[in-house]
PAVEXRO-471179 format. One record per residue (C-alpha): x, y, z; residue in three letters. Coordinates in nm, 3 decimals, padded with zeros to 5 digits, m for minus. Layout:
N
NODE      px      py      pz res
NODE       X       Y       Z ALA
...
This chain:
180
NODE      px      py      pz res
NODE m15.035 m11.862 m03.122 UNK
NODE m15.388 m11.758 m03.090 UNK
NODE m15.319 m11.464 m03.282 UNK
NODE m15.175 m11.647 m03.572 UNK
NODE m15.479 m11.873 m03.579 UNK
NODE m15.736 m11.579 m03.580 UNK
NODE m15.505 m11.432 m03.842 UNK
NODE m15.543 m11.715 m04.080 UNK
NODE m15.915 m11.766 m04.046 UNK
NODE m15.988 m11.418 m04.126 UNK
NODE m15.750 m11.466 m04.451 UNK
NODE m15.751 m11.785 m04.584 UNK
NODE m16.129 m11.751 m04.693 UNK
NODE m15.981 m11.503 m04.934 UNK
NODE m15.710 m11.791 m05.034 UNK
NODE m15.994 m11.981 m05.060 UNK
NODE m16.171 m11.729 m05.321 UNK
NODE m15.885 m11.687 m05.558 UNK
NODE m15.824 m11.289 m05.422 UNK
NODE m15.475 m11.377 m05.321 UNK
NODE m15.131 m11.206 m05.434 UNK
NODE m14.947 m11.526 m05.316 UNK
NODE m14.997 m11.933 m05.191 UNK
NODE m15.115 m12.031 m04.848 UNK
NODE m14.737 m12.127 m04.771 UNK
NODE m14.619 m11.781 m04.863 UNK
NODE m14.912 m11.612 m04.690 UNK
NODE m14.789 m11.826 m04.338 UNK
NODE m14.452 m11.732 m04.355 UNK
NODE m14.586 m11.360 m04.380 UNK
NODE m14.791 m11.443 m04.069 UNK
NODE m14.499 m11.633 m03.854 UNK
NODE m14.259 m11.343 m03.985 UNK
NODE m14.486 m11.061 m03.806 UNK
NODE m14.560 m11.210 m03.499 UNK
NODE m14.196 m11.270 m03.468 UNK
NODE m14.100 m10.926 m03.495 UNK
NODE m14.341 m10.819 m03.270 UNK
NODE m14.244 m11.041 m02.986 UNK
NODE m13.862 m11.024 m03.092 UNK
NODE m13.609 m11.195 m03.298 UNK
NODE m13.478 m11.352 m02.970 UNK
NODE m13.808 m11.484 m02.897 UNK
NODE m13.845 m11.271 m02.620 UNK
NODE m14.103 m11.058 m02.466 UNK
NODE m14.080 m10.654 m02.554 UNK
NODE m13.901 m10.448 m02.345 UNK
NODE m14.038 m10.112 m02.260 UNK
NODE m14.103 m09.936 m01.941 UNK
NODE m14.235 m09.627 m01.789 UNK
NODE m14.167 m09.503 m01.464 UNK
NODE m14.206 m09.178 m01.256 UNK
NODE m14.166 m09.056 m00.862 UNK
NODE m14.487 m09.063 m00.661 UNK
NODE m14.439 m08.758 m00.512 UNK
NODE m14.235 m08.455 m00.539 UNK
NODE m13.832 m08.474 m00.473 UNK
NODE m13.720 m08.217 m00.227 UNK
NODE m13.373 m08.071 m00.380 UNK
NODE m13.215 m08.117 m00.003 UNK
NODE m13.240 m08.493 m00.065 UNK
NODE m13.054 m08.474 m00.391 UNK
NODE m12.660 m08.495 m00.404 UNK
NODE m12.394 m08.485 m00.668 UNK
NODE m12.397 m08.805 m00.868 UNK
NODE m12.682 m08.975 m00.650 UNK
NODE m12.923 m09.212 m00.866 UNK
NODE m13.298 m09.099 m00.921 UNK
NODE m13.547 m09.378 m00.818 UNK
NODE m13.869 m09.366 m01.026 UNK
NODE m14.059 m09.581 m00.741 UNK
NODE m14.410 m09.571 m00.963 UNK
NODE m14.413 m09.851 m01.300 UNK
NODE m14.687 m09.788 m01.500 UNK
NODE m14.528 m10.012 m01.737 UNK
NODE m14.228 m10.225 m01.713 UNK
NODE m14.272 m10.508 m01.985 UNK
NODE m13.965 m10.732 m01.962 UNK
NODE m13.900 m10.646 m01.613 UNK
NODE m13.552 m10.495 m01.686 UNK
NODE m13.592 m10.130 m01.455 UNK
NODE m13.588 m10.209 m01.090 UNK
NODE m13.758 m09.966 m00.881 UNK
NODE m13.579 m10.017 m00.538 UNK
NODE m13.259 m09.898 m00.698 UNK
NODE m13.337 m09.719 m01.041 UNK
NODE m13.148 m09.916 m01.283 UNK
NODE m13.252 m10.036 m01.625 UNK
NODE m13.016 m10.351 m01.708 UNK
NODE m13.054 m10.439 m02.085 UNK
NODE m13.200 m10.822 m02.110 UNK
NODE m13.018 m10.858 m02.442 UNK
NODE m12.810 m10.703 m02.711 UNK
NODE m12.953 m10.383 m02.896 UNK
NODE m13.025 m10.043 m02.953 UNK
NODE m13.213 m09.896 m02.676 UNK
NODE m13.413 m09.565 m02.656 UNK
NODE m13.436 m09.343 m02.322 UNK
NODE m13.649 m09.070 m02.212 UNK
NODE m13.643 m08.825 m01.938 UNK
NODE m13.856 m08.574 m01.782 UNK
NODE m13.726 m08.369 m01.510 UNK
NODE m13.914 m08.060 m01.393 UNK
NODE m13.825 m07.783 m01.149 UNK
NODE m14.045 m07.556 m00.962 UNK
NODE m13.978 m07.189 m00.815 UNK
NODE m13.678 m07.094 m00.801 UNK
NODE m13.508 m07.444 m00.850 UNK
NODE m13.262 m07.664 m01.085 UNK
NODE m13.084 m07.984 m01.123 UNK
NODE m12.861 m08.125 m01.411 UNK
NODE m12.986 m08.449 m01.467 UNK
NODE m12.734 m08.725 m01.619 UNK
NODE m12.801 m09.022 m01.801 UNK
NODE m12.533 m09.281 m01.780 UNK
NODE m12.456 m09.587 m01.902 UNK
NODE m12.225 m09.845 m01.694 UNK
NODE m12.154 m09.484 m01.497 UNK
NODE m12.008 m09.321 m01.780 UNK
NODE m12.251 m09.009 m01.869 UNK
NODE m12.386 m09.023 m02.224 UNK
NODE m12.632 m08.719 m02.220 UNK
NODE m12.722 m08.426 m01.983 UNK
NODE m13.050 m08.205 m01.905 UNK
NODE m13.072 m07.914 m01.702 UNK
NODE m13.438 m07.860 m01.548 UNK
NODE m13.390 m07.437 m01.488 UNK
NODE m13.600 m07.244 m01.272 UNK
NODE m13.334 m07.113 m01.128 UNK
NODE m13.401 m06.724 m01.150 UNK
NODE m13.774 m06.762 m01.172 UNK
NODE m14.108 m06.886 m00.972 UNK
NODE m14.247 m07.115 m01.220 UNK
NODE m14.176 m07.422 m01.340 UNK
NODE m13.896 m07.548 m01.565 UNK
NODE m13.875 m07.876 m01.746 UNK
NODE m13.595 m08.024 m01.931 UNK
NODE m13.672 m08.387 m02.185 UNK
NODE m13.431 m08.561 m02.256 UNK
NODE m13.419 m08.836 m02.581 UNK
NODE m13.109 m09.082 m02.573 UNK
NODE m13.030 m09.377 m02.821 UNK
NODE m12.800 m09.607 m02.673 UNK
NODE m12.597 m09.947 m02.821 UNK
NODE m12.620 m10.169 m02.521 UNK
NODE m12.495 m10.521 m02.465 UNK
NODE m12.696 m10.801 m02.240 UNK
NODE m12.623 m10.644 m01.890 UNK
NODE m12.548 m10.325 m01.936 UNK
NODE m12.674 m10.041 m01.682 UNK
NODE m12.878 m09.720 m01.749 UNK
NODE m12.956 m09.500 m01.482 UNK
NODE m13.045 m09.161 m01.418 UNK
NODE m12.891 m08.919 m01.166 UNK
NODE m12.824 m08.565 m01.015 UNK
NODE m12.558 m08.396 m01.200 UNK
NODE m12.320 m08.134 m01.084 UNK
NODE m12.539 m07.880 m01.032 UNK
NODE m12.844 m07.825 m00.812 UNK
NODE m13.053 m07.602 m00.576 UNK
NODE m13.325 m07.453 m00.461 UNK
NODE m13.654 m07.644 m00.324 UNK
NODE m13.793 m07.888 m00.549 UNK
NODE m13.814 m08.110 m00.840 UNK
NODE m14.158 m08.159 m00.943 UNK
NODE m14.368 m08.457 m00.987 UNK
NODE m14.731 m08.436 m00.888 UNK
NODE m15.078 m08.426 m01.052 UNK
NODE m14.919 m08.079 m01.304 UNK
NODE m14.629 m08.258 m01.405 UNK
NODE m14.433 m08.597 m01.357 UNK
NODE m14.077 m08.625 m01.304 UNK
NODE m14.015 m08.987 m01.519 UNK
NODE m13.792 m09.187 m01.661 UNK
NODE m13.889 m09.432 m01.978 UNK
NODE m13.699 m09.667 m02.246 UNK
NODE m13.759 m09.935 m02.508 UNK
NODE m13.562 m10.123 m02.710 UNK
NODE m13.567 m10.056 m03.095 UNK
NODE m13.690 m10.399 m03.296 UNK
């Protein structure tokens, strides 16, 4: 509400002036529109987050089909990822956007998985496999989700070596949004 008020303070003295394209009604309904497409159509709060793993993941702790936990939120408007168990559950109806970064280092790899309701909808393979270096696989995923739906990331089929990577070179993370 502030916003709208600081909005129409700064514009109506050009109302006032006779530099206007349209009334002060029209120009209000402009105003109201925006600021309810930037806090939602559902009258909601955004929902993005962005989280990553404190420290580096050790590949003997990783199994096939076990959930990643991104313990560190740098950002988690809406509150819809939980960082005690990993899971993103959608607060409403929409089209959702997902991000991954997964990186391996010396002689390590790891599919990584990104399901939905734990049905996989897109895969990444972090490959350092045959190398000492460091490997990282991004993943992008645009999902149709309903209020309560599940996203989660986890260890695929494959894996080995020593470690997945997420320290002050590179940060193993896990991020979303949901489209307006």
């Amino acid at each position: 509400m502030m916003y709208k008020n600081l909005v129409l303070f700064i514009l109506l003295p050009f109302v006032a002036l006779g530099d206007e394209s349209c009334d002060r009604k029209e120009m209000e309904d402009t105003i109201c529109s925006l600021c309810t497409q930037r806090i939602g159509s559902s009258g909601s709060q955004q929902t993005a987050f962005f989280a990553y793993m404190s420290k580096n993941v050790p590949i003997n702790s990783v199994s096939k089909y076990k959930a990643f936990v991104y313990d560190r939120i740098e950002t988690n408007a809406g509150n819809a990822y939980n960082s005690a168990t990993g899971k993103f559950t959608a607060p409403g109806d929409g089209m959702y956007v997902f991000h991954t970064s997964t990186p391996a280092h010396d002689k390590s790899h790891c599919t990584i998985e990104i399901v939905k309701n734990g049905v996989v909808k897109d895969i990444g393979w972090a490959d350092a496999m045959d190398h000492s270096d460091r490997a990282l696989s991004s993943t992008m995923t645009i999902l149709s989700l309903k209020k309560g739906d599940v996203v989660q990331v986890r260890a695929g089929i494959t894996y080995g070596g020593n470690t997945l990577e997420s320290n002050q070179y590179v940060r193993m993370s896990f991020s979303g949004f949901k489209l307006a």
